[in-house]
RODO-528319 format. One record per residue (C-alpha): x, y, z negated. Coordinates in steps of 0.25 Angstrom, whole numbers. Layout:
<sites>
+-------+-------+-------+
:     u :     v :     w :
+-------+-------+-------+
:     X :     Y :     Z :
...
+-------+-------+-------+
</sites>
This chain:
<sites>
+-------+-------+-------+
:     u :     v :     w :
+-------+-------+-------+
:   269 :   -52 :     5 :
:   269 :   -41 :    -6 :
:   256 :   -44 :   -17 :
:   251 :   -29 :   -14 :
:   248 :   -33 :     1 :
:   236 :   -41 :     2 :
:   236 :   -52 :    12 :
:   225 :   -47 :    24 :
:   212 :   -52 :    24 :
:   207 :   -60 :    36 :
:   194 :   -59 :    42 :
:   186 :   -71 :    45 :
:   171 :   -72 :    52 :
:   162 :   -79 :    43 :
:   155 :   -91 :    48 :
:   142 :   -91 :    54 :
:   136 :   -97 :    43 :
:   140 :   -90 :    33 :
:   137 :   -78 :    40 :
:   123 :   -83 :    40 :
:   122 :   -84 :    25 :
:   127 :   -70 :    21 :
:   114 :   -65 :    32 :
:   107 :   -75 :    24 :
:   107 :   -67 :    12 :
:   103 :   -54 :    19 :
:    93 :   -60 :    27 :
:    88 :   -73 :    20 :
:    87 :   -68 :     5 :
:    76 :   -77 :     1 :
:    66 :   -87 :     8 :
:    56 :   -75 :    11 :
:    66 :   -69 :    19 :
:    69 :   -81 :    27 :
:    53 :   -83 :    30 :
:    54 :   -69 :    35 :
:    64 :   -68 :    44 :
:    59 :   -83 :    50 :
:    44 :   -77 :    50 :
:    48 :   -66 :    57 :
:    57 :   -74 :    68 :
:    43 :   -82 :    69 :
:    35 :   -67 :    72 :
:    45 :   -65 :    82 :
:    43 :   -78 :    90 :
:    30 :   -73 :    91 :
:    23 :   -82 :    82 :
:     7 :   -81 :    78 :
:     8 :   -92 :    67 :
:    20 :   -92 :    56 :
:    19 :  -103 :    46 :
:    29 :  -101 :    34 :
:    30 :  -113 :    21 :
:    38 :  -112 :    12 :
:    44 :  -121 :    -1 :
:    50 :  -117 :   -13 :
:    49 :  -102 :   -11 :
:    56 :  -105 :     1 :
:    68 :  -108 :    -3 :
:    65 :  -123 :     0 :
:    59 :  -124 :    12 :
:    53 :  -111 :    22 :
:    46 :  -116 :    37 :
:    42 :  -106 :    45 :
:    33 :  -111 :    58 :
:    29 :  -101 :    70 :
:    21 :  -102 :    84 :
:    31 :   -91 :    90 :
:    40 :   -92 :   104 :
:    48 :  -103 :    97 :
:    63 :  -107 :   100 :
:    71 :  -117 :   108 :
:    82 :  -125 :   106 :
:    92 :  -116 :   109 :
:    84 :  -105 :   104 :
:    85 :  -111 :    88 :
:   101 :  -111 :    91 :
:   104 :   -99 :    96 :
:    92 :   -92 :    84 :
:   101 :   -98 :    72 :
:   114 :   -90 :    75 :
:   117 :   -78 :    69 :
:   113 :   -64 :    75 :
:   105 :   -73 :    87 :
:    91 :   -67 :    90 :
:    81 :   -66 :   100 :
:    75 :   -52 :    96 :
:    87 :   -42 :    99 :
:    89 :   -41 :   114 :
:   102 :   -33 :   119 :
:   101 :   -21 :   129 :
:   105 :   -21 :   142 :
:   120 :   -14 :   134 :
:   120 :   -26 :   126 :
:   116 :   -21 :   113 :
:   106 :   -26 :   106 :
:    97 :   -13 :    99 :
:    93 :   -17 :    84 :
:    84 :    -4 :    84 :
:    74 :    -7 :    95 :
:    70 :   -22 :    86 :
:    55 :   -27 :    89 :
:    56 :   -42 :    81 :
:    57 :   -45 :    67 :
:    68 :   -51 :    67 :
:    83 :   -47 :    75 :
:    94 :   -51 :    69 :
:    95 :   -65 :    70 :
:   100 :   -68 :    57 :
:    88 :   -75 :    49 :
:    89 :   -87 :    54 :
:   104 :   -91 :    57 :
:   103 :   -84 :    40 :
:    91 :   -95 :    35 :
:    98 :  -107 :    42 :
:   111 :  -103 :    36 :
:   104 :  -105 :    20 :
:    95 :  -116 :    23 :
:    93 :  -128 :    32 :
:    83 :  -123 :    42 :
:    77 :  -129 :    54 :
:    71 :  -123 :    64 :
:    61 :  -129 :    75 :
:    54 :  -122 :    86 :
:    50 :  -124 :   101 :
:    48 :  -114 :   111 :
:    39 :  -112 :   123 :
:    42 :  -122 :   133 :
:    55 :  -129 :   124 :
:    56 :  -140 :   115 :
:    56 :  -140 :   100 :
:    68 :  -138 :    95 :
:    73 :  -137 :    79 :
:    87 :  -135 :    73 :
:    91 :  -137 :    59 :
:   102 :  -128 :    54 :
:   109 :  -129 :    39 :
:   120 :  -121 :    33 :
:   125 :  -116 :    47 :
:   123 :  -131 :    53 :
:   114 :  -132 :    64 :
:   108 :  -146 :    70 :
:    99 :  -142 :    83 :
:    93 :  -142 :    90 :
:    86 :  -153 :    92 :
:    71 :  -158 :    97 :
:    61 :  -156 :    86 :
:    46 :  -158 :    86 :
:    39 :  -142 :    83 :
:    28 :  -143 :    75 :
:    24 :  -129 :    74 :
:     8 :  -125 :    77 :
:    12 :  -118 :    91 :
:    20 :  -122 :   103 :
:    29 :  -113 :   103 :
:    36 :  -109 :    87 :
:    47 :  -111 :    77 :
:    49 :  -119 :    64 :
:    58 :  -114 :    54 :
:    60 :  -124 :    41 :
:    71 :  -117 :    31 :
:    74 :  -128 :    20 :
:    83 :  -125 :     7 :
:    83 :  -110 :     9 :
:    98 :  -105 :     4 :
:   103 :  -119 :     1 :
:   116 :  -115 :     8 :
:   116 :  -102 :    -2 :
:   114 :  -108 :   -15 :
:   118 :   -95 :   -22 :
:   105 :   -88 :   -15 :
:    95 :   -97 :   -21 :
:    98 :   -91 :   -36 :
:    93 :   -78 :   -31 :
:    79 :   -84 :   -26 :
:    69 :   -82 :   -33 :
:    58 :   -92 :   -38 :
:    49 :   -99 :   -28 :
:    36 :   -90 :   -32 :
:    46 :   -78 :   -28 :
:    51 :   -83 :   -16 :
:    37 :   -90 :   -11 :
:    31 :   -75 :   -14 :
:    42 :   -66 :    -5 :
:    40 :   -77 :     8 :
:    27 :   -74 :     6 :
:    28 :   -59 :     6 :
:    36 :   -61 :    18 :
:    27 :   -68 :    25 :
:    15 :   -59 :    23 :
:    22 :   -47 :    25 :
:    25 :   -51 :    41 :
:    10 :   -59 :    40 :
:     6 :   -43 :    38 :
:    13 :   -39 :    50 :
:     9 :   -49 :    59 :
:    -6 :   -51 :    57 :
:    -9 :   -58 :    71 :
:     2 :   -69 :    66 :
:    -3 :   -81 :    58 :
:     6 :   -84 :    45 :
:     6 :   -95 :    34 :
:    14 :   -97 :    22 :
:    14 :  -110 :    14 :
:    23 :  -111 :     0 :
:    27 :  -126 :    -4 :
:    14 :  -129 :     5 :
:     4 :  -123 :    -1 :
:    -2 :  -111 :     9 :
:     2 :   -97 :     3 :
:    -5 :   -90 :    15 :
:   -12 :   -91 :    29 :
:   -15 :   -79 :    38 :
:   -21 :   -82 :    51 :
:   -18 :   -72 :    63 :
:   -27 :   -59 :    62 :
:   -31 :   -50 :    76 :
:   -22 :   -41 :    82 :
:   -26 :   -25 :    77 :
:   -30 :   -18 :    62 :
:   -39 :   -31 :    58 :
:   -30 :   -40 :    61 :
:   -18 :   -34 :    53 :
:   -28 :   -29 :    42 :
:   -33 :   -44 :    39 :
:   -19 :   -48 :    39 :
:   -14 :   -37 :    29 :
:   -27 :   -41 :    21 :
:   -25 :   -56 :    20 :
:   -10 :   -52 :    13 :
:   -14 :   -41 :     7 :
:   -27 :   -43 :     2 :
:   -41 :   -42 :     5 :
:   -42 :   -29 :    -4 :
:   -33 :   -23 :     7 :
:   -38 :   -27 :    18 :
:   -51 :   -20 :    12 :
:   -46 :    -9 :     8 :
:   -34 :    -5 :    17 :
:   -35 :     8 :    27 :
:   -30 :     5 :    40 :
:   -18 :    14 :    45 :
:   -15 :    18 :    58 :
:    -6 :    29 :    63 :
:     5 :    34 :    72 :
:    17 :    43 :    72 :
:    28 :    46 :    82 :
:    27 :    33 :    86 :
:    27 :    25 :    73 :
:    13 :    18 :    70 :
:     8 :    14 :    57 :
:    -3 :     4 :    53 :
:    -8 :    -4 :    44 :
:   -16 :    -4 :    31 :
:   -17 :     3 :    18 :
:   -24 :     1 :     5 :
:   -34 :    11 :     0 :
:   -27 :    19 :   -13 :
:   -37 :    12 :   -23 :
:   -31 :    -1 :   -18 :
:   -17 :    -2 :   -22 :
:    -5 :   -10 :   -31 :
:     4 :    -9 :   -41 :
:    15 :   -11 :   -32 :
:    18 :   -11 :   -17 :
:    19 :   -24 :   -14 :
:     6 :   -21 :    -5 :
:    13 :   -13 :     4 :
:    17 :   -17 :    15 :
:    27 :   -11 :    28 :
:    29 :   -16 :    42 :
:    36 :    -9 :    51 :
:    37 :   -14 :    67 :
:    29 :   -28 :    60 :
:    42 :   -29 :    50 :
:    40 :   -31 :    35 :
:    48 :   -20 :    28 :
:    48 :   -14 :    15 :
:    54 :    -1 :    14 :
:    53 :    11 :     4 :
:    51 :    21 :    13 :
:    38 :    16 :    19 :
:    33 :    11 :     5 :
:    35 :    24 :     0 :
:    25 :    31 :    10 :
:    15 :    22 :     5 :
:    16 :    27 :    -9 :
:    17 :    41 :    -4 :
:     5 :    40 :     5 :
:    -2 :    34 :    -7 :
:     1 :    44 :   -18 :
:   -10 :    52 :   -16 :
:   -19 :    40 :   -21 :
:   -12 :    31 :   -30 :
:    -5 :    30 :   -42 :
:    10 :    28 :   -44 :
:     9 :    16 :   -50 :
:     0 :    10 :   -39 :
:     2 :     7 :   -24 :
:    -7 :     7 :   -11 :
:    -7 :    -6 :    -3 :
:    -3 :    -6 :    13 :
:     1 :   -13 :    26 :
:     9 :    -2 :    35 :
:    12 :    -6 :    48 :
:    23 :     5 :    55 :
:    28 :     2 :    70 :
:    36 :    10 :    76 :
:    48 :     9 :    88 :
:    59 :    -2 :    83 :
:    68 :     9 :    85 :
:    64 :    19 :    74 :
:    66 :     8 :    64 :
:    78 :    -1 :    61 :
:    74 :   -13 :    54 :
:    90 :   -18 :    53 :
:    91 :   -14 :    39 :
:    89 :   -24 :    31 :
:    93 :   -39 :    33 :
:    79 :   -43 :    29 :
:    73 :   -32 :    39 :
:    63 :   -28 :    27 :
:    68 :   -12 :    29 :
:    70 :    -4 :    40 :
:    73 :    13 :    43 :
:    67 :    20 :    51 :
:    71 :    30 :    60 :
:    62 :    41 :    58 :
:    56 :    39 :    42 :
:    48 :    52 :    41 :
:    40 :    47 :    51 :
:    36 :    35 :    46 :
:    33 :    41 :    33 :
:    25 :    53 :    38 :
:    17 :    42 :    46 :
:    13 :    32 :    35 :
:    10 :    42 :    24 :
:     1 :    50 :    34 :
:    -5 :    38 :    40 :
:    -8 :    32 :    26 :
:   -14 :    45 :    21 :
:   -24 :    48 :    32 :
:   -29 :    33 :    31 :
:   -30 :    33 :    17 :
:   -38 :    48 :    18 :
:   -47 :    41 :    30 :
:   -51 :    30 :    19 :
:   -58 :    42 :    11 :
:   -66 :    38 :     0 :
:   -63 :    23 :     0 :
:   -58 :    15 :   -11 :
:   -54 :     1 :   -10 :
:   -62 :    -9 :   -14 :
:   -55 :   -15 :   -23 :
:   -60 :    -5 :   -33 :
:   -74 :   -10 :   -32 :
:   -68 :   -25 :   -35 :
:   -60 :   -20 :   -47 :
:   -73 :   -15 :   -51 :
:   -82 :   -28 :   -49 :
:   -70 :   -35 :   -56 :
:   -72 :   -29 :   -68 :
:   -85 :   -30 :   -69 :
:   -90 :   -40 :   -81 :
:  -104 :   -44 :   -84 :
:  -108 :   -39 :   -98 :
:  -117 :   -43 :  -107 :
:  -131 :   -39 :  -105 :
:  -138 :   -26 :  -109 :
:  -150 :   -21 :  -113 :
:  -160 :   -15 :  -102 :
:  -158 :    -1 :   -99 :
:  -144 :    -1 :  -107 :
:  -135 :    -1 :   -95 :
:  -138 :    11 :   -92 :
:  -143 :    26 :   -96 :
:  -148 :    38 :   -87 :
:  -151 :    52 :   -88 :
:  -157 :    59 :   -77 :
:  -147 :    68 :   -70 :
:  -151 :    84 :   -68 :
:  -143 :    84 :   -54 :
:  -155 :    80 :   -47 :
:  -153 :    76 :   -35 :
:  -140 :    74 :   -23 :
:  -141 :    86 :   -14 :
:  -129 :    84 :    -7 :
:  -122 :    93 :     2 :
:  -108 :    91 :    11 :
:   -95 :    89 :     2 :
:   -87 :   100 :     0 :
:   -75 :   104 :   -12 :
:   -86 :   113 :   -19 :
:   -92 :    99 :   -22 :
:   -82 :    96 :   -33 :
:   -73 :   110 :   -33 :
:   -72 :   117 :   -45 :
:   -76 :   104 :   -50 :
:   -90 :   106 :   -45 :
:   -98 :   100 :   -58 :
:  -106 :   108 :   -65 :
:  -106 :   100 :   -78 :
:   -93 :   106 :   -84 :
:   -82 :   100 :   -91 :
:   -85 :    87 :   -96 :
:   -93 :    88 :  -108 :
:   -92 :    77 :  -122 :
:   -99 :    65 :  -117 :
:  -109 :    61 :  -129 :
:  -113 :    46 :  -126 :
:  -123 :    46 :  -138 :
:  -134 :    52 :  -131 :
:  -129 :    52 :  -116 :
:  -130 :    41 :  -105 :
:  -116 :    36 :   -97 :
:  -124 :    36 :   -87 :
:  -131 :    48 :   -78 :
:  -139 :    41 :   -67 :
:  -144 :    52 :   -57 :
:  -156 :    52 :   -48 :
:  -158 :    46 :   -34 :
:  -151 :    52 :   -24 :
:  -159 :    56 :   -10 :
:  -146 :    53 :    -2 :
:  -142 :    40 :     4 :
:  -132 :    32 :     1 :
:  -127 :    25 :    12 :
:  -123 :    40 :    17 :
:  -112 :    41 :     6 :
:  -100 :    31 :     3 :
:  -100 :    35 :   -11 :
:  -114 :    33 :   -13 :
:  -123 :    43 :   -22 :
:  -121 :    45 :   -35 :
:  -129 :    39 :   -45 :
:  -125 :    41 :   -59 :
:  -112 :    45 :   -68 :
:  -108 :    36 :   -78 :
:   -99 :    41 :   -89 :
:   -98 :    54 :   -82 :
:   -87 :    49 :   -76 :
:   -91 :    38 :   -65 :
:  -100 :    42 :   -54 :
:  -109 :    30 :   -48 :
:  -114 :    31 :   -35 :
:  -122 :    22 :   -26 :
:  -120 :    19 :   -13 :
:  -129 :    12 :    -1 :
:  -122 :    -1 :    -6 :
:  -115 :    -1 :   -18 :
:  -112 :    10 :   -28 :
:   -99 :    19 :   -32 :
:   -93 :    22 :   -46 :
:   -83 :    36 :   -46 :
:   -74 :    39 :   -54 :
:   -77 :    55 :   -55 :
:   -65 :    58 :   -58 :
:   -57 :    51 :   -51 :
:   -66 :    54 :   -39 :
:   -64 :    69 :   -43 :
:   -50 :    70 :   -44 :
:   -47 :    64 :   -29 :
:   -59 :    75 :   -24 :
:   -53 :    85 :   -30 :
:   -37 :    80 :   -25 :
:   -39 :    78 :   -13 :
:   -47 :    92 :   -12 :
:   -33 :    99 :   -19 :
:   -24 :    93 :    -7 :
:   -33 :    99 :     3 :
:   -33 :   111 :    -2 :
:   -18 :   112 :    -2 :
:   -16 :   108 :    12 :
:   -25 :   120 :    14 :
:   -16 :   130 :     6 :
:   -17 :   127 :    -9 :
:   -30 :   123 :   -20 :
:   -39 :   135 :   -23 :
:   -39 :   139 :   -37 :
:   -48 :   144 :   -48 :
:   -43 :   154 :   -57 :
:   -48 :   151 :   -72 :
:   -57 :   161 :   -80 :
:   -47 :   157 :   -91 :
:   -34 :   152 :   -88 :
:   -29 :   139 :   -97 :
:   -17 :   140 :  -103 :
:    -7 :   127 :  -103 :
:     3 :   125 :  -115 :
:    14 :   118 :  -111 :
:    28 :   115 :  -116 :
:    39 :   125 :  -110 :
:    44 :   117 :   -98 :
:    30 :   110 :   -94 :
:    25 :   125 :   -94 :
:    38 :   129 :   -86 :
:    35 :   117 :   -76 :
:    22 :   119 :   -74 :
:    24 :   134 :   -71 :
:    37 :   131 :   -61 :
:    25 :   125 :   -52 :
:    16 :   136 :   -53 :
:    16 :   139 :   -39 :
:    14 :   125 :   -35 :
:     2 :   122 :   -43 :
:    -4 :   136 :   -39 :
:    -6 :   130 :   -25 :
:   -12 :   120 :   -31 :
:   -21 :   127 :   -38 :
:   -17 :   129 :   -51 :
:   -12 :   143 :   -55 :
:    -3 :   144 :   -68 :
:     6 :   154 :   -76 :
:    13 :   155 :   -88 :
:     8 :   158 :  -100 :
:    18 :   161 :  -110 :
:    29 :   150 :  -115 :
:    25 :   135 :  -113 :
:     9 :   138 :  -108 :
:     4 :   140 :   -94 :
:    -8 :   145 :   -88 :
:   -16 :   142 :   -79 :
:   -23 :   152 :   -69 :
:   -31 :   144 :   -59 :
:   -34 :   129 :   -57 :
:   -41 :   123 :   -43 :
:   -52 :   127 :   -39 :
:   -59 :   113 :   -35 :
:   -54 :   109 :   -50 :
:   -65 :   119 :   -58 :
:   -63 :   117 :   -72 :
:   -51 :   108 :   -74 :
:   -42 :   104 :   -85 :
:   -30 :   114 :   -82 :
:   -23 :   112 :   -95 :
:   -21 :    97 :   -93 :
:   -18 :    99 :   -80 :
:    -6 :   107 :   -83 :
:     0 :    99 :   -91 :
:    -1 :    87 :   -84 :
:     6 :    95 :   -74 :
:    16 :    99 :   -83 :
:    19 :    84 :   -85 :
:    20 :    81 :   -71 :
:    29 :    91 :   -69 :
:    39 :    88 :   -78 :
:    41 :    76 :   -68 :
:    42 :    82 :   -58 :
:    56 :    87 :   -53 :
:    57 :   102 :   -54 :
:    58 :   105 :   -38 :
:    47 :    96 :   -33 :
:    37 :   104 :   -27 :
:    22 :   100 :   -32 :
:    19 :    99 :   -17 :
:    28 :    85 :   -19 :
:    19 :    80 :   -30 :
:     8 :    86 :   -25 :
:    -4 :    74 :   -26 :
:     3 :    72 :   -41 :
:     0 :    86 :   -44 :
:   -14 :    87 :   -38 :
:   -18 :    74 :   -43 :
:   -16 :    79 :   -56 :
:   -23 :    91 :   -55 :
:   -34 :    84 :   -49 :
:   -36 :    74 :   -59 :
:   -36 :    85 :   -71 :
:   -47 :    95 :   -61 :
:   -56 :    83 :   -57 :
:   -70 :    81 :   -63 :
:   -66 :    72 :   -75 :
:   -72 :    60 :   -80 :
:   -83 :    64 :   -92 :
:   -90 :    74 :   -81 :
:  -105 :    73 :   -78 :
:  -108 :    74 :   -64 :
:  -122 :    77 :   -59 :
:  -127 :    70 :   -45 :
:  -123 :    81 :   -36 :
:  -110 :    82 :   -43 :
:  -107 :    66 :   -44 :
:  -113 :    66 :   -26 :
:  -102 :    77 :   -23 :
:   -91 :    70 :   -29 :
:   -96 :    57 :   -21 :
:   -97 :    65 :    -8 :
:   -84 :    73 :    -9 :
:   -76 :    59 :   -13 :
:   -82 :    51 :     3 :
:   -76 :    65 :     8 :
:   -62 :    64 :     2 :
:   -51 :    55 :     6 :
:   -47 :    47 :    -4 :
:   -55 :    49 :   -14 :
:   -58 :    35 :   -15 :
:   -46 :    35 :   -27 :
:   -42 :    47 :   -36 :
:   -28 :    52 :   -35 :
:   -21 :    40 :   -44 :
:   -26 :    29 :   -36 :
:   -40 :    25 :   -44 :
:   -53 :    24 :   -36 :
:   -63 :    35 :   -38 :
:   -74 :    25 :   -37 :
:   -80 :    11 :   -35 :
:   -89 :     6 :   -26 :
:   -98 :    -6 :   -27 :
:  -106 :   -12 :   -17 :
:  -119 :   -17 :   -21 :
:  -115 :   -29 :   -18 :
:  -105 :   -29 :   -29 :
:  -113 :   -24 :   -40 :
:  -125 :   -35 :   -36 :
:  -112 :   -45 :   -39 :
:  -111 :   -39 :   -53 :
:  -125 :   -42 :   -55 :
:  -125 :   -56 :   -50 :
:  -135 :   -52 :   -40 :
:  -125 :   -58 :   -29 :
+-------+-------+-------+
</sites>
């Protein structure tokens, strides 16, 4: 035979179990994996109680215990060969239709993968049978055979995996340490606890109990005091409940208020058809549903819920069944970001209250002050609260007839401006009334049980943001043309891209033209800005520009370039505000969705119940 001719390979079937350790390491690439895929067999049976105990991370020992339909002798056979399943039925064509998938698992490929890397025994007894167990290592299997079941039900399954990956020893180098490994089986655990509130589960690690949820009722309580045992009880306090329906997708589930977020996503969570997944596209609508509200650097907390026909989603992406691709994307993203915005806009004014306990927190007796040195008060010239409806013209052209803010002089003048009693009850308002200004920055109002602090400001800027988007759904924000019109100087190119939006930023109410080399000028502002600080708010502009890319219309950063313009028009910090000036802000924040944080995720106010202030005080 010539040495250029190379001899023809011949092809070989591998053996069963080896077979079963390469869809080991697709399927079974750590212990959580296994509890998942055995905690979701145990949902499939139909179980109400899942016990899962764990050793060494998992890695020593896993035991999975159930009350579902159970198996029987035969049954534990036939499961631990490869590709054999319960859940997949054939058509009367004899094809078996992986799109139309209504369990958790399909496959058949998690258990006959587990026993192949381990020593696993599996004990179960079903209606009407005899227990039964089978003990299966490294391909060998030794079963069935009589065994006594000792699970809580009559009917369920035991699963003990000893010596996880003792077959592949080169695995156990890309383990992590215990605290890791205990740490994902208990995300894996909760995330399908989350899905499954009328199911009981328990984990124990080493036996010491890491967690135990009972069973909630069926409905929106039921699932919300699931989500809140897991996710906290700052969520189940302040979460918005979501419920909405598009060309037959449903979504549901919980969000967090904006003022109750993160530094990272780790509270959000996805469930599609009950199924744990994590996938970019859905986390991404948060984020962009969120926007409006937050800062980039923080992120909202949620529980979202979609269902949907099996058909219009494949879950056989990913070995671990943790992504799936939807038929018809757009739809699912239209549906949760409107579905999100319009429950976060029902919540209005509300903050979270967690902002009240981050408040009390920091709260520290002090030493003790002379009488009457806590605080200083000065009649106010407002008189009294003669209130009339809401409307723009409350805070429009800024509304305040003190000016621009003037130099504070602390030498001769309180911090404190307390006004007179007002007439009107509390108990009508959420906000309360207003009481006094401290710092002429903060107003504080009292309410039928408690009292609100406000960020001015902050308040302010959301009023006066939320009125801008309004006004551009209706056709573009009115503008005020300046007696004298401010003139810009900027370096050549900020000036050039600054001017190449001229257009864009005149439907948004800012009219601007050159004016000779480097310098711009501005015409007009927004009308419901009054006096404003035009200069600044060009160059800041200017610098967002520059990061922008050169073909992206404003209308794609729009809440960026609003949220800035309405930061620089709104009533700034240093501003004395008179009763009526201080009550219209109060009445025209209860009318404005979410006004309850400004447009970079703060709150605009803190309210304390009288209850918490008498804490402060020792008085409870």
């Amino acid at each position: 035979m010539p040495d250029s001719v190379r001899p023809k390979p011949q092809i070989r079937k591998l053996p069963a179990d080896v077979v079963n350790r390469i869809a080991a390491g697709e399927v079974v690439e750590r212990p959580a994996a296994a509890v998942k895929e055995l905690v979701e067999n145990a949902l499939d049976a139909g179980a109400t109680r899942v016990s899962v105990a764990i050793e060494e991370g998992g890695l020593k020992r896993i035991t999975i215990e159930d009350d579902g339909c159970g198996m029987s002798a035969e049954d534990l056979l036939v499961a631990l060969e490869r590709h054999a399943t319960s859940k997949l039925a054939a058509g009367d064509d004899g094809r078996v239709d992986l799109l139309n998938i209504h369990t958790m698992g399909f496959r058949g490929e998690a258990l006959p993968s587990i026993a192949s890397v381990s020593r696993m025994t599996l004990t179960s007894r079903a209606d009407g049978e005899d227990a039964a167990d089978v003990f299966v290592e490294s391909g060998r299997i030794e079963g069935p055979r009589p065994a006594a079941f000792t699970g809580r039900g009559e009917t369920g399954t035991r699963i003990e995996v000893r010596d996880l990956f003792h077959a592949t020893p080169a695995r156990l180098k890309f383990m992590k340490g215990e605290r890791s490994e205990t740490m994902a089986v208990t995300d894996a655990v909760k995330r399908l606890a989350m899905a499954n509130p009328r199911v009981a589960f328990s984990l124990e690690s080493n036996g010491r109990s890491l967690f135990r949820y009972a069973a909630e009722a069926e409905g929106e309580t039921g699932q919300l005091g699931r989500l809140g045992a897991i996710m906290g009880r700052d969520f189940r306090e302040n979460a918005i409940a979501i419920d909405a329906e598009r060309e037959g997708v449903r979504l549901t589930g919980f969000a967090g208020l904006p003022t109750l977020n993160r530094g990272n996503a780790q509270m959000q969570f996805m469930f599609v058809n009950g199924r744990p997944v994590k996938d970019r596209m859905l986390n991404g609508v948060i984020r962009a549903a969120y926007q409006d509200f937050l800062a980039r650097d923080r992120h909202p907390m949620a529980a979202l819920f979609v269902e949907l026909d099996p058909e219009y989603v494949d879950v056989n992406v990913h070995p671990a069944k943790t992504e799936v691709r939807f038929r018809e994307p757009g739809n699912i993203r239209g549906l949760m970001i409107g579905a999100l915005r319009h429950s976060l806009a029902a919540a209005g004014h509300r903050a979270s209250t967690t902002v009240a306990g981050f408040a009390l927190g920091k709260a520290r007796p002090e030493e003790a002050m002379p009488t009457g040195a806590l605080f200083a008060s000065r009649p106010s010239t407002g008189g009294g609260y003669a209130y009339q409806a809401p409307r723009p013209e409350a805070y429009d052209r800024s509304g305040f007839q003190d000016g621009p803010p003037q130099p504070f002089d602390y030498s001769d003048a309180p911090t404190a401006r307390v006004e007179t009693a007002p007439d009107m009850p509390q108990q009508e308002f959420p906000l309360g009334v207003a009481r006094a200004q401290l710092h002429e920055t903060y107003i504080v109002a009292q309410t039928a049980d408690g009292i609100v602090i406000v960020d001015q400001h902050a308040a302010h800027e959301r009023l006066v943001y939320e009125d801008m988007k309004r006004q551009m759904a209706a056709g573009g924000v009115k503008r005020q043309a300046l007696l004298i019109p401010d003139v810009v100087e900027l370096t050549e190119d900020e000036a050039a891209r600054v001017l190449e939006r001229a257009d864009e930023l005149a439907e948004l109410g800012l009219e601007i033209e050159p004016f000779g080399a480097g310098a711009v000028c501005v015409r007009a502002t927004p009308a419901l800005f009054g006096e404003m600080d035009a200069i600044g708010l060009i160059r800041d502009l200017a610098d967002d520009f520059a990061e922008y890319e050169s073909g992206l219309a404003l209308t794609e950063r729009f809440e960026e370039v609003m949220g800035n313009m309405a930061c620089r028009g709104s009533v700034r910090a240093g501003r004395r505000l008179n009763g009526d000036e201080m009550n219209a802000l109060l009445r025209q924040m209860e009318a404005t969705p979410h006004s309850g944080q400004c447009n970079h995720g703060r709150p605009t106010y803190v309210e304390l119940k009288l209850a918490d202030v008498e804490r402060l005080f020792g008085r409870r």
